[in-house]
Biopython code that builds the backbone (N, CA, C, O; Angstrom):
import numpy as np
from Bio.PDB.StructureBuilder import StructureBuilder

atoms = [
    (1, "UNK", "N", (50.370, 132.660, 35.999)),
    (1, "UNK", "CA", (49.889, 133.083, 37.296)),
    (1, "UNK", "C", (49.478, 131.859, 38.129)),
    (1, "UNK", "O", (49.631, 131.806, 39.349)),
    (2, "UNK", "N", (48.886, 130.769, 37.299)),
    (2, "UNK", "CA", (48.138, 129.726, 38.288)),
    (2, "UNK", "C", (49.388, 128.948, 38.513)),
    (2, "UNK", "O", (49.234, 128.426, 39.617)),
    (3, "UNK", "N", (51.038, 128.456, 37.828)),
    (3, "UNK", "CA", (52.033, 128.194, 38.717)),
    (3, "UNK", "C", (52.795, 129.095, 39.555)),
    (3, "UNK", "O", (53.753, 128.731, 40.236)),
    (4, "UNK", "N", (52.452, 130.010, 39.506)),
    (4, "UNK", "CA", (53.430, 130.947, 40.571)),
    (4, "UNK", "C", (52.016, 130.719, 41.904)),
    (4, "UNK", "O", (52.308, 130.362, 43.046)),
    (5, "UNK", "N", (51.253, 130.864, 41.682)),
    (5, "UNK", "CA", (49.626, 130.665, 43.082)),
    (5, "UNK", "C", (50.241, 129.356, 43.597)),
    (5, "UNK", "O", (50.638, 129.119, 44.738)),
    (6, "UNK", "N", (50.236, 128.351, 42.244)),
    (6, "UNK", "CA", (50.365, 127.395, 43.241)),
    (6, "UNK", "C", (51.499, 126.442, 44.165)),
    (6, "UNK", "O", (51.387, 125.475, 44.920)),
    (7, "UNK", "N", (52.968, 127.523, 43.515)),
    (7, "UNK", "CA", (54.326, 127.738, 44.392)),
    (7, "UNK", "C", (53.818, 128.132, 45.820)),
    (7, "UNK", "O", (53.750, 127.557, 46.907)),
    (8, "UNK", "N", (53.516, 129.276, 45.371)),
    (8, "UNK", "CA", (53.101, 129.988, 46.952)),
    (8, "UNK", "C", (52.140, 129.561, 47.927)),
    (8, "UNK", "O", (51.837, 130.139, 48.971)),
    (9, "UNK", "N", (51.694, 128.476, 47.463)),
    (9, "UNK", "CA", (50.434, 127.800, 48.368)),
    (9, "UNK", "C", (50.944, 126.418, 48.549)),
    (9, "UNK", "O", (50.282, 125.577, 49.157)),
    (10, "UNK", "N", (52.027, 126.184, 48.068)),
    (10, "UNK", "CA", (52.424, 124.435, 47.673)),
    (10, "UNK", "C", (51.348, 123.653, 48.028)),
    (10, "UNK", "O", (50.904, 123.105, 49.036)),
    (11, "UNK", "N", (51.046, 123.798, 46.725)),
    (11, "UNK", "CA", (49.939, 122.972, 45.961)),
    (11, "UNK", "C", (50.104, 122.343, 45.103)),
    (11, "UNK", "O", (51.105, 122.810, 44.561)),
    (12, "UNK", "N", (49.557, 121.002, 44.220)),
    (12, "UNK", "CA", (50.523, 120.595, 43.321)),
    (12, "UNK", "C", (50.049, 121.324, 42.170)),
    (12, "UNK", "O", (49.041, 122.015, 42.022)),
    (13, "UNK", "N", (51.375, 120.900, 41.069)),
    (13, "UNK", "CA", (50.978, 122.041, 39.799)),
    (13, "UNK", "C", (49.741, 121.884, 38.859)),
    (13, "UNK", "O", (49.538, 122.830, 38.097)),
    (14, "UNK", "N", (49.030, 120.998, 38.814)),
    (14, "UNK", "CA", (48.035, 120.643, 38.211)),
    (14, "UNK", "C", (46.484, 121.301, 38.977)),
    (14, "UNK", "O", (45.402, 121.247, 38.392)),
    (15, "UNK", "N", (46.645, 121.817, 40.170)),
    (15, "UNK", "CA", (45.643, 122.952, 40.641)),
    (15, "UNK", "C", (44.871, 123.513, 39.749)),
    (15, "UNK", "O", (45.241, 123.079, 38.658)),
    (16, "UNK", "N", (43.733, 124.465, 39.571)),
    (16, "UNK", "CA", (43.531, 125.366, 38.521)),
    (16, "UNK", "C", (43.259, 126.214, 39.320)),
    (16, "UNK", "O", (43.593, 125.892, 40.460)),
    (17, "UNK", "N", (42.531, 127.712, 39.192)),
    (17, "UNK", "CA", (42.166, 128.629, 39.890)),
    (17, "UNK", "C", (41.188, 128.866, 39.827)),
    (17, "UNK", "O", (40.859, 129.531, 38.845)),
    (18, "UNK", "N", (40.050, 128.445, 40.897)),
    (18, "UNK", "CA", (38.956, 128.745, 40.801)),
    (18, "UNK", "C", (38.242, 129.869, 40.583)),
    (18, "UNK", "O", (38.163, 130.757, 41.432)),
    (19, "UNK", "N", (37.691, 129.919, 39.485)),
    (19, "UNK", "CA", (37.306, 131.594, 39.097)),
    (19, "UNK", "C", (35.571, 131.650, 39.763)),
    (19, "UNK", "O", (34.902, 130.706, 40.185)),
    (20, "UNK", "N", (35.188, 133.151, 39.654)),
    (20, "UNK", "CA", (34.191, 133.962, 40.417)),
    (20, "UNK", "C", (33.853, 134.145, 38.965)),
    (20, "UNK", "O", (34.601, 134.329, 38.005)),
    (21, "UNK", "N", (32.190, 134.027, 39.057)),
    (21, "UNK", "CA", (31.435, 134.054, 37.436)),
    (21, "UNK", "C", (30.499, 135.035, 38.068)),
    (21, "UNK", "O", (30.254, 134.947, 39.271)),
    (22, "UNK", "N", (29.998, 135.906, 37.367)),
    (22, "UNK", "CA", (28.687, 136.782, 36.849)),
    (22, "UNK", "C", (27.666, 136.239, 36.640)),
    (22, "UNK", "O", (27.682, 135.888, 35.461)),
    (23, "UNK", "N", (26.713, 135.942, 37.133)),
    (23, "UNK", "CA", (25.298, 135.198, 36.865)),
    (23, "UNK", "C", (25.372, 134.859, 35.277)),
    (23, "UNK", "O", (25.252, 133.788, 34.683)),
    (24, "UNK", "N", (25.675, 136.508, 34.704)),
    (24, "UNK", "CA", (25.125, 136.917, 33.405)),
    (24, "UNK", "C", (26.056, 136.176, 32.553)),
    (24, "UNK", "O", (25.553, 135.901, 31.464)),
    (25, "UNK", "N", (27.253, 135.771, 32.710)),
    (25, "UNK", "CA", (28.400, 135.032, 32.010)),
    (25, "UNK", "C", (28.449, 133.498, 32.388)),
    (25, "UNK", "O", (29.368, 132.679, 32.343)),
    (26, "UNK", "N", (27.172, 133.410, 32.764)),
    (26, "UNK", "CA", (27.233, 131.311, 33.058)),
    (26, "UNK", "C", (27.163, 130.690, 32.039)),
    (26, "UNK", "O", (27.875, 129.715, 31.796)),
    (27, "UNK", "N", (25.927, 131.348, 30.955)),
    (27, "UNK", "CA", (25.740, 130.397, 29.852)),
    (27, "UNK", "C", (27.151, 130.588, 29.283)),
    (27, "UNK", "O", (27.620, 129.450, 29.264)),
    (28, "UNK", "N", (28.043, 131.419, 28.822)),
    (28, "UNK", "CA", (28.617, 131.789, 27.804)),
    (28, "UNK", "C", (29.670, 131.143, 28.390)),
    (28, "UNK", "O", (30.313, 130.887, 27.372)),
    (29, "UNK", "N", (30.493, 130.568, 29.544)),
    (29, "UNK", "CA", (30.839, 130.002, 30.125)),
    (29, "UNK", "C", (30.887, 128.232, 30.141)),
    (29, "UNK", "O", (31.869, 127.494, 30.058)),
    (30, "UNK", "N", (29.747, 127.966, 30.249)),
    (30, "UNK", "CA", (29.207, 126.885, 30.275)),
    (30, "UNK", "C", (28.075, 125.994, 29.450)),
    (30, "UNK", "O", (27.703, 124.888, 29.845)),
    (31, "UNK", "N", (27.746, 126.424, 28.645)),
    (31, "UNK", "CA", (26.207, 126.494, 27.832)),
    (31, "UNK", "C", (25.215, 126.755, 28.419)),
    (31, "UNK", "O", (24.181, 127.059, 27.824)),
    (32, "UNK", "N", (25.336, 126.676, 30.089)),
    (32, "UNK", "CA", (24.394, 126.588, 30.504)),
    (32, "UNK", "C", (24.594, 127.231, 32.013)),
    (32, "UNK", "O", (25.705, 127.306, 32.537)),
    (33, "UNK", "N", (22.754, 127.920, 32.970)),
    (33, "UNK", "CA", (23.300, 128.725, 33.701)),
    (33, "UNK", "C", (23.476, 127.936, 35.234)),
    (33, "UNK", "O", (22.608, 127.443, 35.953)),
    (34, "UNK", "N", (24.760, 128.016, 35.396)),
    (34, "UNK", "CA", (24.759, 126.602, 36.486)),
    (34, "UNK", "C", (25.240, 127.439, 37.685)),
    (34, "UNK", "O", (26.429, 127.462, 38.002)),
    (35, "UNK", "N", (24.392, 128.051, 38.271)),
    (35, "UNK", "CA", (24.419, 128.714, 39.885)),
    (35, "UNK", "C", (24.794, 127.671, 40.323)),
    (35, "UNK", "O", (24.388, 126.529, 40.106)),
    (36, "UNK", "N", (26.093, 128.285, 41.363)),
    (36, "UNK", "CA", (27.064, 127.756, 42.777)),
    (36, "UNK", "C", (27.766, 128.693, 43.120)),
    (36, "UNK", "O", (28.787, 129.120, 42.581)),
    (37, "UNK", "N", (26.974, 129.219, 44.488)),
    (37, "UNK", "CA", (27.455, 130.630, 45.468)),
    (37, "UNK", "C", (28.610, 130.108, 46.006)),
    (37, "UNK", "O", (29.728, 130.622, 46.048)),
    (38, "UNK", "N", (28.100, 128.648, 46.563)),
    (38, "UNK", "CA", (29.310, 127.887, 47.516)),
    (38, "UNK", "C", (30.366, 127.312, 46.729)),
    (38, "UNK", "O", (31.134, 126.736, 47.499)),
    (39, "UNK", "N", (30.687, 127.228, 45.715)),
    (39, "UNK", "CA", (31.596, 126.564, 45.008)),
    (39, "UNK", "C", (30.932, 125.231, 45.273)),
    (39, "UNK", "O", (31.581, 124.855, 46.249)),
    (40, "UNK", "N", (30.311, 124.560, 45.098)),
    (40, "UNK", "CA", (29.949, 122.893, 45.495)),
    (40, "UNK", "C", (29.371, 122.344, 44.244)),
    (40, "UNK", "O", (28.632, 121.381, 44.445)),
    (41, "UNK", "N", (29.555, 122.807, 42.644)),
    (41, "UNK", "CA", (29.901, 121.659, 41.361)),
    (41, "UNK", "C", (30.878, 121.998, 40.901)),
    (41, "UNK", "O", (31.698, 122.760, 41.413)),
    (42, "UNK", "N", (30.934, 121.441, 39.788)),
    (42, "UNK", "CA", (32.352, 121.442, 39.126)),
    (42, "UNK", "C", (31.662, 121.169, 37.516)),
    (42, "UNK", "O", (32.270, 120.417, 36.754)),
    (43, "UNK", "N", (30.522, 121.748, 37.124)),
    (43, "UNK", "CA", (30.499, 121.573, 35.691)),
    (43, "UNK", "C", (31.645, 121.946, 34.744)),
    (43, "UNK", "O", (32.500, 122.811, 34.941)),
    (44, "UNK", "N", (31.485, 120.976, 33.463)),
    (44, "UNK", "CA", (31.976, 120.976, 32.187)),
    (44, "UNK", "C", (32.077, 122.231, 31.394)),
    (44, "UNK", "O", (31.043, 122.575, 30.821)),
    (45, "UNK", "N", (33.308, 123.102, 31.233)),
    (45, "UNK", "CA", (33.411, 124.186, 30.759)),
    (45, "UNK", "C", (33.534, 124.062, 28.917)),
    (45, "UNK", "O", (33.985, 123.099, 28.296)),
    (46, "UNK", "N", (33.016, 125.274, 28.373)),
    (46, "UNK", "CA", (32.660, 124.887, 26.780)),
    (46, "UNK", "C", (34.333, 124.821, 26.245)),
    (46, "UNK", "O", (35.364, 125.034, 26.883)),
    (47, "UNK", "N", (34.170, 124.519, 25.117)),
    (47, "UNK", "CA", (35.774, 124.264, 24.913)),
    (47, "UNK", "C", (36.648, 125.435, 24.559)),
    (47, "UNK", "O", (37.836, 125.482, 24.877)),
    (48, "UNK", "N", (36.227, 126.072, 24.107)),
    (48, "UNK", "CA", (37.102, 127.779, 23.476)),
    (48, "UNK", "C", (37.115, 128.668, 24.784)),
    (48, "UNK", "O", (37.919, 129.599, 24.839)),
    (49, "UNK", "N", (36.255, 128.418, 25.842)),
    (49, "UNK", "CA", (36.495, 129.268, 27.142)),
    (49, "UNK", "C", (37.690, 128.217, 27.738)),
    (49, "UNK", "O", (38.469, 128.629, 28.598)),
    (50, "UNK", "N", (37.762, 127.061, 27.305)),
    (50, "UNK", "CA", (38.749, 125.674, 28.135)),
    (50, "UNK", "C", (40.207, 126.759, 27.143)),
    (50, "UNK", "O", (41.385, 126.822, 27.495)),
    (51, "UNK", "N", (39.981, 127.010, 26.703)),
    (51, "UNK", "CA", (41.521, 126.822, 25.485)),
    (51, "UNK", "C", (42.096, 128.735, 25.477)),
    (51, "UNK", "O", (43.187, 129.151, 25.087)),
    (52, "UNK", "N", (41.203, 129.366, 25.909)),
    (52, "UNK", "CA", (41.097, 130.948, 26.154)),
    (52, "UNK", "C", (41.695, 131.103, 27.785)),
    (52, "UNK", "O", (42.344, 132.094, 28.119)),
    (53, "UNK", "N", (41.410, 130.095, 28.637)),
    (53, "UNK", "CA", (41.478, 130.184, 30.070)),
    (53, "UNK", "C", (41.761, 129.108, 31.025)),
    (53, "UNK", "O", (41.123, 128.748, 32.015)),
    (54, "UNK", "N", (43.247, 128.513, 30.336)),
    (54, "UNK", "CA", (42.977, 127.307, 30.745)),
    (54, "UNK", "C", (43.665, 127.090, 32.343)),
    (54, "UNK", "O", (43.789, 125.964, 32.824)),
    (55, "UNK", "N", (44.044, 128.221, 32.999)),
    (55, "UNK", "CA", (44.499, 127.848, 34.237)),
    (55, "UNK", "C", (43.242, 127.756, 35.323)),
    (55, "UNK", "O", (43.303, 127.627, 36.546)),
    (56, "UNK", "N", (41.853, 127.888, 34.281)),
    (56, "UNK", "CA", (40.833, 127.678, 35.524)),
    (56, "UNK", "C", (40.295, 126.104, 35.432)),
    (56, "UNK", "O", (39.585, 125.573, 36.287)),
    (57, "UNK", "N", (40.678, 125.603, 34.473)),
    (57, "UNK", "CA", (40.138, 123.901, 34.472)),
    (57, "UNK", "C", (41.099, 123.276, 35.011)),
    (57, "UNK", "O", (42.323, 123.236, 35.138)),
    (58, "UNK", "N", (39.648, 122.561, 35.425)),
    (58, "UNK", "CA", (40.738, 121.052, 35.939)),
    (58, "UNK", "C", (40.795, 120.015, 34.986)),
    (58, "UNK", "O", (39.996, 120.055, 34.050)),
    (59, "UNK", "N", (41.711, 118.974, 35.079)),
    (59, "UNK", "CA", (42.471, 118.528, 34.086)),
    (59, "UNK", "C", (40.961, 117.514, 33.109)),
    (59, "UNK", "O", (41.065, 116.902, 32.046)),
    (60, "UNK", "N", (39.947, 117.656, 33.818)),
    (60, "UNK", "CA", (39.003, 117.177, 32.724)),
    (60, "UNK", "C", (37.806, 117.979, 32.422)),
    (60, "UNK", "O", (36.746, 117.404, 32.174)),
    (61, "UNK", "N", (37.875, 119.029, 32.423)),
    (61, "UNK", "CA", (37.750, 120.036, 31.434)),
    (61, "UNK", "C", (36.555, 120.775, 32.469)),
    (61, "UNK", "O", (35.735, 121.500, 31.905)),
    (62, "UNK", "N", (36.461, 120.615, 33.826)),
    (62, "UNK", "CA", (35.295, 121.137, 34.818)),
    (62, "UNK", "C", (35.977, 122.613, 35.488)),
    (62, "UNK", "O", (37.167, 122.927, 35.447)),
    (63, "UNK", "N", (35.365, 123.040, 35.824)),
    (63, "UNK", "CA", (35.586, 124.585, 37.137)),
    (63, "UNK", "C", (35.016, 124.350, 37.973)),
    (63, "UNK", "O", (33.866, 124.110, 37.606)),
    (64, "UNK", "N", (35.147, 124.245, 39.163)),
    (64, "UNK", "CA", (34.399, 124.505, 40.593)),
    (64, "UNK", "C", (34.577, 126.010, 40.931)),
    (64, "UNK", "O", (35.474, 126.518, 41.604)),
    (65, "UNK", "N", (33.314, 126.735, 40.195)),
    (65, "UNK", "CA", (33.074, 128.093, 40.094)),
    (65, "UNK", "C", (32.176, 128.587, 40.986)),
    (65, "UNK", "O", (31.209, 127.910, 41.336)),
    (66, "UNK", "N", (32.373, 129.672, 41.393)),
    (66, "UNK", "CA", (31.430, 130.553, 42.571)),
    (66, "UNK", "C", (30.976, 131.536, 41.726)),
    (66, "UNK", "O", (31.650, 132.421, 41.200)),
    (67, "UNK", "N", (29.323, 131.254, 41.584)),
    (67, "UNK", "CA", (28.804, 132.565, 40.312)),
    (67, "UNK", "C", (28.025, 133.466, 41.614)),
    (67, "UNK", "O", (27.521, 133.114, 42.681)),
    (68, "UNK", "N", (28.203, 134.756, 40.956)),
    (68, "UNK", "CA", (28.152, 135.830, 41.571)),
    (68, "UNK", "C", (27.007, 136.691, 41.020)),
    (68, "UNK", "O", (27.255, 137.041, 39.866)),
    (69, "UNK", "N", (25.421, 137.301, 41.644)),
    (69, "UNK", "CA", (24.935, 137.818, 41.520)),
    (69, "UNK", "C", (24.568, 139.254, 42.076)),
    (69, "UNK", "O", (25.061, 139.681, 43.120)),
    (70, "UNK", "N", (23.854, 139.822, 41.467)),
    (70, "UNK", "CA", (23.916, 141.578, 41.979)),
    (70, "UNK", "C", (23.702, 141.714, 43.518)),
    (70, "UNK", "O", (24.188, 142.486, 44.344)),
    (71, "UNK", "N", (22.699, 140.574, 43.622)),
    (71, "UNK", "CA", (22.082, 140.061, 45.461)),
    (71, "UNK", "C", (22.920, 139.676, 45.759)),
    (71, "UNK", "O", (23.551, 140.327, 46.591)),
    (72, "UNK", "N", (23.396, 138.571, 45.356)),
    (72, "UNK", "CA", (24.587, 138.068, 46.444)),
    (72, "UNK", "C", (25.615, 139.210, 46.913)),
    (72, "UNK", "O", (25.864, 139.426, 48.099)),
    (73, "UNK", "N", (26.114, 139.831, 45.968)),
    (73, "UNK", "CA", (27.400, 140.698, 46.516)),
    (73, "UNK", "C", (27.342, 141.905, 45.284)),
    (73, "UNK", "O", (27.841, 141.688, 44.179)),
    (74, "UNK", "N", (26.800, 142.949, 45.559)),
    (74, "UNK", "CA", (26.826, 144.063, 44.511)),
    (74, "UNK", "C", (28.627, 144.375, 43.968)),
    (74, "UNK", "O", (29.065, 144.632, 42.847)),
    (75, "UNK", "N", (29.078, 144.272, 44.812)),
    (75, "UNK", "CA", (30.656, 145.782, 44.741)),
    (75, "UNK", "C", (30.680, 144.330, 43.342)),
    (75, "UNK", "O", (30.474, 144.525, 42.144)),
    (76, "UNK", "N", (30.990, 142.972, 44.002)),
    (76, "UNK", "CA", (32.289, 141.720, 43.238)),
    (76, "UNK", "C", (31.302, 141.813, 42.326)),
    (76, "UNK", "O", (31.664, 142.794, 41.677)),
    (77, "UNK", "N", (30.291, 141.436, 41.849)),
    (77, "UNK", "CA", (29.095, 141.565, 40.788)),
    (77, "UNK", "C", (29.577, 142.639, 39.844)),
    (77, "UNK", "O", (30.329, 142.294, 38.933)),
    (78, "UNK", "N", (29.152, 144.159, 39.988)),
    (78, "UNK", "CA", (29.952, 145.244, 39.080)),
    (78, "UNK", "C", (31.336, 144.844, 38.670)),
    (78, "UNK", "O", (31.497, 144.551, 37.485)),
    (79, "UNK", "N", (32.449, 144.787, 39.564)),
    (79, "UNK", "CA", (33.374, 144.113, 39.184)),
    (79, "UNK", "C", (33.776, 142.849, 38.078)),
    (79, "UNK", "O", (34.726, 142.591, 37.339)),
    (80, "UNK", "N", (32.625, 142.306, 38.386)),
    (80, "UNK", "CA", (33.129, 140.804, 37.239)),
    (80, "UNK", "C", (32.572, 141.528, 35.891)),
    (80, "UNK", "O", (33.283, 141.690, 34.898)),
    (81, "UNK", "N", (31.264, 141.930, 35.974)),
    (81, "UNK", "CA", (30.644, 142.410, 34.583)),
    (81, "UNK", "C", (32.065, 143.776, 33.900)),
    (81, "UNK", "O", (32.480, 143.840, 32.743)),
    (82, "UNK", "N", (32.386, 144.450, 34.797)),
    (82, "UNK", "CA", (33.112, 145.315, 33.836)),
    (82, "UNK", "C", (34.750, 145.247, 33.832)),
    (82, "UNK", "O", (35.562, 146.168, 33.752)),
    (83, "UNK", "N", (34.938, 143.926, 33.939)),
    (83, "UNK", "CA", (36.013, 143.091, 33.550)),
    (83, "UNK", "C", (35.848, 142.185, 32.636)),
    (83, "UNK", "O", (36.874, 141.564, 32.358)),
    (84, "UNK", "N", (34.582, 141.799, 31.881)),
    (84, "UNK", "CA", (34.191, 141.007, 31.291)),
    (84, "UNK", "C", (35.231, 140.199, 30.225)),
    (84, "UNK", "O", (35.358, 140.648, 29.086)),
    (85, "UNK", "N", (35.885, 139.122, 30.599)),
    (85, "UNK", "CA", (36.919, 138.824, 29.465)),
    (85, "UNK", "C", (36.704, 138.013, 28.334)),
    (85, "UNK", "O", (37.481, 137.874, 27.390)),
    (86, "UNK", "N", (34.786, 137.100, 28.597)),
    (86, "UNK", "CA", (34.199, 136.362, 27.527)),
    (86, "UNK", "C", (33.659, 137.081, 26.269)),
    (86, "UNK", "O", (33.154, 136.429, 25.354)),
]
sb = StructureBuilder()
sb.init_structure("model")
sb.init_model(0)
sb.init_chain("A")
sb.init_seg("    ")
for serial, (resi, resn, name, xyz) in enumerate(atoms, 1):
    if name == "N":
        sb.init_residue(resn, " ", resi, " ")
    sb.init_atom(name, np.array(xyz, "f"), 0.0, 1.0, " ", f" {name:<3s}", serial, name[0])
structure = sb.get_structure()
């Protein structure tokens, strides 16, 4: 999916896809709970979520992730939790 996104966006292929996190899925994600509404870090993702999901890293092992709480946005919030793929 993340080379066909990034055909259609011509982008180069080494892109990843920035994923939308669940407050509640940061640690398990990351070790740790690293709120960014705006997308503005790029922490170090744990390695079995790197090797489970790897079209969301970038090539040194970070996500520039937008975590999502019940406040911030209820509907996408329900949504991420009962999609839960960690």
């Amino acid at each position: 999916m993340r080379d066909r996104m990034n055909r259609l966006k011509f982008r180069q292929w080494y892109r990843p896809v920035a994923p939308m996190i669940a407050d509640e899925a940061l640690e398990q994600v990351f070790g740790r709970k690293v709120k960014s509404t705006t997308m503005s870090m790029a922490p170090r993702v744990l390695e079995d979520i790197r090797k489970k999901f790897p079209a969301l890293v970038h090539l040194d092992g970070t996500a520039r992730q937008q975590s999502v709480s019940e406040s911030d946005e209820p509907f996408v919030h329900a949504l991420l939790l009962a999609g839960q793929c960690v």
